[in-house]
N, C-alpha and C positions, 0 to 999 in steps of 0.2 A: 498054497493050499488053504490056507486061512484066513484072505480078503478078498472081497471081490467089490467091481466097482462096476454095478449093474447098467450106473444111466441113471434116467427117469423112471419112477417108479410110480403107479395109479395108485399103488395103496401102503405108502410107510409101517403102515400101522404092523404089514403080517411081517415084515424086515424086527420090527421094535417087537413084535410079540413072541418072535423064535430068539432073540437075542438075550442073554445077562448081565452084560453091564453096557453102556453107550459112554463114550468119548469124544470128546469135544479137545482136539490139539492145537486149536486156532492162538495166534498171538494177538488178533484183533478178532473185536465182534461188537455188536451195536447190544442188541438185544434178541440173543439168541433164542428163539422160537422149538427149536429142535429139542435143547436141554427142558423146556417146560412139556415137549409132547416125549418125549422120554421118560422123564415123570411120570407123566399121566400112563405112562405107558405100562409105570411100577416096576421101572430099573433105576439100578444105584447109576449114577452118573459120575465122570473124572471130567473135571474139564481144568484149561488153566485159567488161572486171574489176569482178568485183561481190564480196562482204562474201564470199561460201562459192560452190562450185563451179568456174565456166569459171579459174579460175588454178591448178586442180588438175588442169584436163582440158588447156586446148589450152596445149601445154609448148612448149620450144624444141624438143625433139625430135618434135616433130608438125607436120606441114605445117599454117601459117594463122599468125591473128596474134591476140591480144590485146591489144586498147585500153583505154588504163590512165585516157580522161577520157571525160567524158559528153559530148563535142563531137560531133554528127551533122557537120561538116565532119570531123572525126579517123577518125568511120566509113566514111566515103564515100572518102576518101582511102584508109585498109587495104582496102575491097572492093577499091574498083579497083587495087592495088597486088593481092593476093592473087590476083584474076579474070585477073590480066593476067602474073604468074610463078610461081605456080604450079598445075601440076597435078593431077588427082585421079589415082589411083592406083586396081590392083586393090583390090577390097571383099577385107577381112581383113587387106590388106597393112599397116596403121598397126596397133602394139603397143600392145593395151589390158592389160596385163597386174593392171594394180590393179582392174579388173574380172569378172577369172577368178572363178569359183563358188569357187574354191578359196582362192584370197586374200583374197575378201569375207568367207568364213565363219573362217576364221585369226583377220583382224582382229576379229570380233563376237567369237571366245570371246576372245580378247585384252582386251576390254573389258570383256565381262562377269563375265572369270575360270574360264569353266569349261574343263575338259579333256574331251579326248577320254573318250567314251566308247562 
């Protein structure tokens, strides 16, 4: 009665908008895209600590938690601890700022050395 696993979905956004907290229980993840539009979405987020991504995304300064073992007792305990103080917040209101158009494209020529042109 309490999850459902719809498929494909044309629009995430009204799934993130009826929702309070989002959960990310992956052991692996590259650079999770989800946790930053959940964000933006203005929910607290749990996800666990994996090798690259969610310890770059959900920070101290972000509402949600980061679980640093692979205990499903550790996750169940942050849900309910996050579901239960805190809140989601207006959409836009959490600072994504390492993902501005304008900071992603800085860092790639940083990397790849080229300059403006």
């Amino acid at each position: 009665d309490r999850v459902r696993m719809p498929g494909f979905l044309p629009d995430p956004q009204q799934v993130l908008q009826a929702s309070d907290v989002y959960v990310s229980s992956s052991h692996w993840e590259g650079y999770p895209l989800t946790l930053i539009e959940a964000y933006a979405a203005g929910l607290p987020v749990v996800a666990r600590a994996c090798d690259f991504g969610p310890e770059e995304i959900v920070t101290a300064e972000r509402p949600g938690r980061l679980v640093r073992s692979k205990s499903v007792g550790d996750l169940a305990v942050a849900m309910a601890e996050v579901a239960s103080n805190v809140r989601k917040v207006a959409p836009g209101a959490i600072s994504l700022e390492e993902n501005a158009p304008d900071f992603v494209v800085s860092r790639y020529r940083a990397l790849f050395g080229s300059s403006d042109r």
